[in-house]
MARSE-622466 format. One record per residue: residue in one letter; x, y, z of N, C-alpha, C, O in turn; residue number from 1. Coordinates in steps of 0.001 Angstrom, whole numbers. Each point is the difference from the previous one (the first is absolute). Last residue first. Layout:
! MARSE-622466
@rest:A n.east:X n.north:Y n.up:Z ca.east:X ca.north:Y ca.up:Z c.east:X c.north:Y c.up:Z o.east:X o.north:Y o.up:Z nr:NUM
...
! end
This chain:
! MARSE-622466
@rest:X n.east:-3915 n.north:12453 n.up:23828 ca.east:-612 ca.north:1134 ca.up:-48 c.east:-720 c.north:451 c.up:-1256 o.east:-579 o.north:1086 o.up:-24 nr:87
@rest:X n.east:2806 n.north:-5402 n.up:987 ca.east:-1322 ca.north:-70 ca.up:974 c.east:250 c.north:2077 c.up:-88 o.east:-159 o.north:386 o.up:1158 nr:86
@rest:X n.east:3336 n.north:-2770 n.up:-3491 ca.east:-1401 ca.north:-429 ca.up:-1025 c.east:-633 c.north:259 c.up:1194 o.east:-1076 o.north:-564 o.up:-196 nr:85
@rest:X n.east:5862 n.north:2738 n.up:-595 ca.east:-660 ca.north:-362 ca.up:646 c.east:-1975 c.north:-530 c.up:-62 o.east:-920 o.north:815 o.up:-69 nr:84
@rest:X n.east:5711 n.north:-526 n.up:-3336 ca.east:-982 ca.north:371 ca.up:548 c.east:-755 c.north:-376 c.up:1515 o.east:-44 o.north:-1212 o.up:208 nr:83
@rest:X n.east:5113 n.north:776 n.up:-2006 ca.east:-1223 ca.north:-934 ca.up:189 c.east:-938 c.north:880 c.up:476 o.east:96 o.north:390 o.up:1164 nr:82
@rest:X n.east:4403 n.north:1704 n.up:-3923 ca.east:-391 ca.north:-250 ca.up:1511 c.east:-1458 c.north:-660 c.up:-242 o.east:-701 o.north:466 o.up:-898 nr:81
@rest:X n.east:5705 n.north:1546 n.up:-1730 ca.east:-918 ca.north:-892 ca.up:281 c.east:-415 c.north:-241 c.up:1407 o.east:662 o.north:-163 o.up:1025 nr:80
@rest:X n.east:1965 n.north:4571 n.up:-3552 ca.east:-193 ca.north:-1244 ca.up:1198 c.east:-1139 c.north:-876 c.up:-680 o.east:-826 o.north:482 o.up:-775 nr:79
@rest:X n.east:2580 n.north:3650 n.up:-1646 ca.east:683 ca.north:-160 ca.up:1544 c.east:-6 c.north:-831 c.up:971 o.east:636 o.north:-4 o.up:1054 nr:78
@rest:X n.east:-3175 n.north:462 n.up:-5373 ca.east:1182 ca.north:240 ca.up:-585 c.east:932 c.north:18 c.up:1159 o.east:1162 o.north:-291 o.up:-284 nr:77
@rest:X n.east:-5303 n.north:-2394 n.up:722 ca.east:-78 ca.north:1656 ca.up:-339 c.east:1382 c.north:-427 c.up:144 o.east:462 o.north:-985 o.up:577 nr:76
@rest:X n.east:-4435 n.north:-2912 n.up:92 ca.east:1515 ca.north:383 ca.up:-919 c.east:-305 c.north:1823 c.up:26 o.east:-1027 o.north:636 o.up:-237 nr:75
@rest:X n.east:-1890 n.north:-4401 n.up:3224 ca.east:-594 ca.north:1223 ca.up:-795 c.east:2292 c.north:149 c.up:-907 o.east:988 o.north:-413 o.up:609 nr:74
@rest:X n.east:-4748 n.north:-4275 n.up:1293 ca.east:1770 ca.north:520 ca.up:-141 c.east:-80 c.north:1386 c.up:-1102 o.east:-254 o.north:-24 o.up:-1204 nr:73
@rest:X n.east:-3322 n.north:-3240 n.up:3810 ca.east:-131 ca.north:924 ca.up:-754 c.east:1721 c.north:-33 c.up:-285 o.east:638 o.north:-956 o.up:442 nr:72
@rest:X n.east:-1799 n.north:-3066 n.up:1669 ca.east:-624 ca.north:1230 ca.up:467 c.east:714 c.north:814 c.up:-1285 o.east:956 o.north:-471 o.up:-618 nr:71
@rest:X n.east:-3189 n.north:-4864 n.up:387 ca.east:900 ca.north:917 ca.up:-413 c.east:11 c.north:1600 c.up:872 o.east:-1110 o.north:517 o.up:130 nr:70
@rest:X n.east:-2263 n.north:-4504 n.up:-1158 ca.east:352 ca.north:875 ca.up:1253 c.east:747 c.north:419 c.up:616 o.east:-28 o.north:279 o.up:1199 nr:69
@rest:X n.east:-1253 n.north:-1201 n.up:-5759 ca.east:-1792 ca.north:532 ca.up:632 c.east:1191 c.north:601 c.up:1266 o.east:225 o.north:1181 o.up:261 nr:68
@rest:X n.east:1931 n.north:-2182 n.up:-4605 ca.east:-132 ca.north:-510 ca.up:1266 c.east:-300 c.north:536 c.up:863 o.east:786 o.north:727 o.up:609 nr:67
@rest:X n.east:200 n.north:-1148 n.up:-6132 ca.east:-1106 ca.north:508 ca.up:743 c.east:344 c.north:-556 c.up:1417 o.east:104 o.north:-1224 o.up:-79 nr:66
@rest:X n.east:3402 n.north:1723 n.up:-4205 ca.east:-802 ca.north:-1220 ca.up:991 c.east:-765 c.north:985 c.up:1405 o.east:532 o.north:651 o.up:899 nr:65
@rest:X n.east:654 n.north:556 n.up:-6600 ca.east:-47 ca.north:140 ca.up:1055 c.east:-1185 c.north:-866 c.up:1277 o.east:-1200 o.north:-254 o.up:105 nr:64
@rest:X n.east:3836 n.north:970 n.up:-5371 ca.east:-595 ca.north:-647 ca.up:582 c.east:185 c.north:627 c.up:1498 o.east:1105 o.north:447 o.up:307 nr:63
@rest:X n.east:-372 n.north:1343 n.up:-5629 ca.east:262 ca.north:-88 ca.up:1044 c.east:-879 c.north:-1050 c.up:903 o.east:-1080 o.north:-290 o.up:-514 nr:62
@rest:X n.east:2333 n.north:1082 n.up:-4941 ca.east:-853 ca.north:-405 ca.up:1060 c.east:612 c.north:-18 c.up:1124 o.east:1010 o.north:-704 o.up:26 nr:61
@rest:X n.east:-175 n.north:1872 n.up:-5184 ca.east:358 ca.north:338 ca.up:1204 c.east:-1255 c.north:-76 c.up:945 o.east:-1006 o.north:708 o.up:-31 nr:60
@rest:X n.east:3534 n.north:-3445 n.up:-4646 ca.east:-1507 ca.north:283 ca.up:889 c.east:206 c.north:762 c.up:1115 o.east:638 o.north:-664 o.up:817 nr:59
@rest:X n.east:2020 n.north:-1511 n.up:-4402 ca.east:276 ca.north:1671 ca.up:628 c.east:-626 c.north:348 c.up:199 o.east:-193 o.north:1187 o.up:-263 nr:58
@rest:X n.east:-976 n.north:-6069 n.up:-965 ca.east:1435 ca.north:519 ca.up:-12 c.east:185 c.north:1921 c.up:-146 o.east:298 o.north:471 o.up:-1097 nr:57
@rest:X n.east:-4892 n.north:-2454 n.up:2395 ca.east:860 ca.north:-671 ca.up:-719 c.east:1428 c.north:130 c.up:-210 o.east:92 o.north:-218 o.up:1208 nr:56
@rest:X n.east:-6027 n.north:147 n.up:555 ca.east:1235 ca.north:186 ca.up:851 c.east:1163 c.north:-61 c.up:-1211 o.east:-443 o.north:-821 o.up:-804 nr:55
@rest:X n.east:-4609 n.north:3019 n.up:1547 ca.east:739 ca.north:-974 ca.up:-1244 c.east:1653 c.north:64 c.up:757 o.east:677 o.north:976 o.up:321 nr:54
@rest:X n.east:-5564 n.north:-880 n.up:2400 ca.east:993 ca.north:1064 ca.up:-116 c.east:1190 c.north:-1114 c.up:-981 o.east:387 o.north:-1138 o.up:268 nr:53
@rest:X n.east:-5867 n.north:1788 n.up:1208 ca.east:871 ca.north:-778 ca.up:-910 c.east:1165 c.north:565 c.up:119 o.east:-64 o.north:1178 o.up:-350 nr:52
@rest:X n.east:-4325 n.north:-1343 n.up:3718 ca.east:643 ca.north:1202 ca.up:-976 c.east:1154 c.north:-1197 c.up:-272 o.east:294 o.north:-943 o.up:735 nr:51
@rest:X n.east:-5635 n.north:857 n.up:1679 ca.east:1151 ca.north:87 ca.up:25 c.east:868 c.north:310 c.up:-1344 o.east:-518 o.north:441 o.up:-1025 nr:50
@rest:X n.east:-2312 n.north:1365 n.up:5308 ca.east:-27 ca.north:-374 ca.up:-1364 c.east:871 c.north:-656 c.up:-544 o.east:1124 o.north:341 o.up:367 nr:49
@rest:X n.east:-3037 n.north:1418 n.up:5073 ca.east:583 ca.north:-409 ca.up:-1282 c.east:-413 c.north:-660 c.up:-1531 o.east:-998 o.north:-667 o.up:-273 nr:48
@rest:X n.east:-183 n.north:4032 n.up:4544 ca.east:-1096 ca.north:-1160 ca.up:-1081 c.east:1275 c.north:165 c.up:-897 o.east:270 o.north:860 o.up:-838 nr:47
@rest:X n.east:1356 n.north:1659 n.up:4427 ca.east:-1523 ca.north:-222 ca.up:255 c.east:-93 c.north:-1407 c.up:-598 o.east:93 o.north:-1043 o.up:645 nr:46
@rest:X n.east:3424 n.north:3836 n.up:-3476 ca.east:-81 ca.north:-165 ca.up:1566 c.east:-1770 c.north:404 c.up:917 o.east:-738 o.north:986 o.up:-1 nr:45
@rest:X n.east:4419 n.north:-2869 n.up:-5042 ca.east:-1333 ca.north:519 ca.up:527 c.east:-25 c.north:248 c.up:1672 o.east:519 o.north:-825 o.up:752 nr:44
@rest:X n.east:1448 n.north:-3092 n.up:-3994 ca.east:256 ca.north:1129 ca.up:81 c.east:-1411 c.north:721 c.up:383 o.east:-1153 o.north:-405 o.up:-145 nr:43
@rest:X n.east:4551 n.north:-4117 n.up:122 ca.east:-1181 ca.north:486 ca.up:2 c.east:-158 c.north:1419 c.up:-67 o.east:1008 o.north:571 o.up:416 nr:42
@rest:X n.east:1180 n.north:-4881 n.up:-3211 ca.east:297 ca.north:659 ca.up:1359 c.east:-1787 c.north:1105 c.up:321 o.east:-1092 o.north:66 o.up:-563 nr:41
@rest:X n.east:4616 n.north:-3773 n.up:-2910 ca.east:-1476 ca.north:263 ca.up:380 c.east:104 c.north:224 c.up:1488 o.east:437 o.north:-695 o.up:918 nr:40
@rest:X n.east:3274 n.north:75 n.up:-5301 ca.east:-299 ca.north:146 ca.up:1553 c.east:-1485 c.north:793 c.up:46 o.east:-414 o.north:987 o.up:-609 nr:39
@rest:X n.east:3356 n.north:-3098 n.up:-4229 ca.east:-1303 ca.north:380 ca.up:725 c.east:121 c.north:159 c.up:1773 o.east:87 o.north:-1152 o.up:427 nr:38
@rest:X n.east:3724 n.north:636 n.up:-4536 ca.east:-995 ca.north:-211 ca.up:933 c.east:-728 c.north:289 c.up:473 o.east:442 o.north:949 o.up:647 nr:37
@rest:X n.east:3623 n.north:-1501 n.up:-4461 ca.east:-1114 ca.north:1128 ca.up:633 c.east:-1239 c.north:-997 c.up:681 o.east:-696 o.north:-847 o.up:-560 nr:36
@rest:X n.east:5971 n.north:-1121 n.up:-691 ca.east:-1716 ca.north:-454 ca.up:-424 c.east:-841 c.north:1228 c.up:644 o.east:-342 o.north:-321 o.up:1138 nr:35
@rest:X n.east:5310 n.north:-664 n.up:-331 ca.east:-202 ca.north:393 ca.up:-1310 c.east:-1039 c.north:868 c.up:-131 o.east:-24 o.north:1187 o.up:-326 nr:34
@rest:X n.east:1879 n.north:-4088 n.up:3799 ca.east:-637 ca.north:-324 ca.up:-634 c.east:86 c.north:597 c.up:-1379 o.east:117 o.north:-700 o.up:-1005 nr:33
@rest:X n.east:1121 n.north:2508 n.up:5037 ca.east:1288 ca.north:-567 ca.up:-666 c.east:-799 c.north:-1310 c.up:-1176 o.east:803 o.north:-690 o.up:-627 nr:32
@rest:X n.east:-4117 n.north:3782 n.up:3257 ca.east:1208 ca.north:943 ca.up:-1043 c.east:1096 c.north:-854 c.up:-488 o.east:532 o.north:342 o.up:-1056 nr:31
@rest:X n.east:-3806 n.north:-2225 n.up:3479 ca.east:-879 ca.north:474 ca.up:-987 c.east:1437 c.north:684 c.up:-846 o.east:406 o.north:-146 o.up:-1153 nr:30
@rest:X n.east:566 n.north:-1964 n.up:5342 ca.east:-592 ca.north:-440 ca.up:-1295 c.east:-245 c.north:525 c.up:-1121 o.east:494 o.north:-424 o.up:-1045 nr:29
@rest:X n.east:-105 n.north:3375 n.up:4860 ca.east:1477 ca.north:-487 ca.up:-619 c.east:-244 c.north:-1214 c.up:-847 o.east:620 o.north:129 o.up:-1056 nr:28
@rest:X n.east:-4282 n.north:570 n.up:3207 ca.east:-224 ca.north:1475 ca.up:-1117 c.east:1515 c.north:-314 c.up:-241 o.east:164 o.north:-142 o.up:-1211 nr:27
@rest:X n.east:-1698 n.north:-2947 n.up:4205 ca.east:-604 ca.north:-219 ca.up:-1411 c.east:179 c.north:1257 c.up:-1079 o.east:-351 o.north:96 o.up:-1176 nr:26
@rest:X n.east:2546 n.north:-231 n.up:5846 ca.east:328 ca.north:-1474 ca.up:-1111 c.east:-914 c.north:34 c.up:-913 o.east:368 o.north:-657 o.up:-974 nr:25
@rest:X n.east:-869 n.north:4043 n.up:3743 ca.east:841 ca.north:72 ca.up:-192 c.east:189 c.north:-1140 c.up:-992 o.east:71 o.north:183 o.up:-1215 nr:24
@rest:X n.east:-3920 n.north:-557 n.up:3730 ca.east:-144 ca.north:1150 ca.up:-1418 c.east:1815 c.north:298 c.up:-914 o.east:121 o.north:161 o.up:-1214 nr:23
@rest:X n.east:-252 n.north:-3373 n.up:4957 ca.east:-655 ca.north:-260 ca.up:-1112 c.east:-248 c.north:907 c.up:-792 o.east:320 o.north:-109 o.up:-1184 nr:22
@rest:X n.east:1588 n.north:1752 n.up:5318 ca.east:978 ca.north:-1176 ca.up:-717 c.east:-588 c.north:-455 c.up:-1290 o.east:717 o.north:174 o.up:-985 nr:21
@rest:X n.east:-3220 n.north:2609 n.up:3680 ca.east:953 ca.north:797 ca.up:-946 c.east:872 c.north:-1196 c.up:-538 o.east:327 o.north:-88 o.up:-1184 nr:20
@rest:X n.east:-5070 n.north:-1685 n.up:2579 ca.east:891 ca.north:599 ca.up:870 c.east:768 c.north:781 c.up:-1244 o.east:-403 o.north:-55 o.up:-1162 nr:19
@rest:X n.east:-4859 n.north:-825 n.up:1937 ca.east:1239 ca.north:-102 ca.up:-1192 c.east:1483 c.north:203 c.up:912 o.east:5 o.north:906 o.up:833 nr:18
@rest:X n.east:-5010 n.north:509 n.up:105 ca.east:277 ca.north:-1601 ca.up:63 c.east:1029 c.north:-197 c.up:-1019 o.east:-271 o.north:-458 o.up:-1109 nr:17
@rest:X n.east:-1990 n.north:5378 n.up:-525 ca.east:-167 ca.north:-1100 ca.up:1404 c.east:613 c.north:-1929 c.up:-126 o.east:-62 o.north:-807 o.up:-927 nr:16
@rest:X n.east:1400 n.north:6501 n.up:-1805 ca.east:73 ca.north:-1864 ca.up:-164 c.east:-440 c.north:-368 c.up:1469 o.east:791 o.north:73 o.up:940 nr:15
@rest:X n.east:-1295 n.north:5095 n.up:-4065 ca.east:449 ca.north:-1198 ca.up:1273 c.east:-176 c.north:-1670 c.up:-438 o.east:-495 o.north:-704 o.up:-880 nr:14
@rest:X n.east:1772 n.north:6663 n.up:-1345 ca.east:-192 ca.north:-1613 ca.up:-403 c.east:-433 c.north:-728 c.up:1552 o.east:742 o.north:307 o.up:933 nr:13
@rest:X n.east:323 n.north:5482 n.up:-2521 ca.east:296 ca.north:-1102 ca.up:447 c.east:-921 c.north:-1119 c.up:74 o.east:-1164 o.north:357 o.up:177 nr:12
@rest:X n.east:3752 n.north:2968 n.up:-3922 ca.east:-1512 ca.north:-498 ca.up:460 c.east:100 c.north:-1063 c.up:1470 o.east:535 o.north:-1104 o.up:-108 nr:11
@rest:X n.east:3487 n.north:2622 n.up:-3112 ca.east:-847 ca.north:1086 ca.up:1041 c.east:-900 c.north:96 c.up:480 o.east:-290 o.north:980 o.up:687 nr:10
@rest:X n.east:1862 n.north:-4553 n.up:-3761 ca.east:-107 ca.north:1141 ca.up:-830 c.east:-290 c.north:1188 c.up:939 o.east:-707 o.north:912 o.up:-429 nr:9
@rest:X n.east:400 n.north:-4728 n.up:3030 ca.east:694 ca.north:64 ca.up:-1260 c.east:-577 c.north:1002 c.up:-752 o.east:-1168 o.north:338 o.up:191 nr:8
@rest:X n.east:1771 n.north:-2225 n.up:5516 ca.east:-39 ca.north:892 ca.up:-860 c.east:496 c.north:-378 c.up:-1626 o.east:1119 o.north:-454 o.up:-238 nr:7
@rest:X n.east:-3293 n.north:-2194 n.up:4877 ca.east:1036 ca.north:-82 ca.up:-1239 c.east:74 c.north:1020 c.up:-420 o.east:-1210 o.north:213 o.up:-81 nr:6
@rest:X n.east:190 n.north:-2694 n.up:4877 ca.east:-427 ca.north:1109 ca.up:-1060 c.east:965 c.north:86 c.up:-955 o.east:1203 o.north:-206 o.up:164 nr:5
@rest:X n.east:-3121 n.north:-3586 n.up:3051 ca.east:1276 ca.north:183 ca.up:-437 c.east:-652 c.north:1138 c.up:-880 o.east:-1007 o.north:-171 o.up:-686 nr:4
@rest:X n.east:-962 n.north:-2913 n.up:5369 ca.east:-262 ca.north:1028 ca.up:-1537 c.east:1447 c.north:467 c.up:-20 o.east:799 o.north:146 o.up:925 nr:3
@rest:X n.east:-3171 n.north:-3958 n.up:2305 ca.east:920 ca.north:196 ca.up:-382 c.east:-354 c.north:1095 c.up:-1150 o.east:-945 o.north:-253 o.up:-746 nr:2
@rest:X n.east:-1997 n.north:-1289 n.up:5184 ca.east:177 ca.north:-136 ca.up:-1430 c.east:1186 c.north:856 c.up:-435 o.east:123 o.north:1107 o.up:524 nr:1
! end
């Protein structure tokens, strides 16, 4: 299963079964539209809930593509380096 995390207002957000291309095409909708929107997402960790996030022209929403089997990638000011996931 596919999950996309969202951050808005500093809260973080998820989306199951969605790719980034579509959340992408409906929240750039929403803003060259005009029209404030509704995104229904989930929130909570365990027992989701779910949560309204008002999308609209200087909406700051981040999106992030979840990939379960992705290796880590740690960033420090001197190097990039791939975690090792079997220690």
């Amino acid at each position: 299963m596919s999950r996309i995390d969202i951050v808005y207002g500093g809260k973080p957000y998820t989306l199951g079964d969605r790719t980034v291309e579509s959340l992408r095409a409906e929240i750039t909708a929403a803003v060259t539209s005009g029209v404030p929107t509704w995104l229904r997402v989930n929130s909570g960790a365990g027992r989701y809930q779910d949560a309204y996030l008002l999308v609209s022209p200087g909406t700051a929403i981040a999106i992030v593509d979840v990939q379960p089997n992705a290796p880590d990638v740690i960033l420090t000011d001197e190097q990039t380096f791939i975690a090792d996931s079997t220690e």
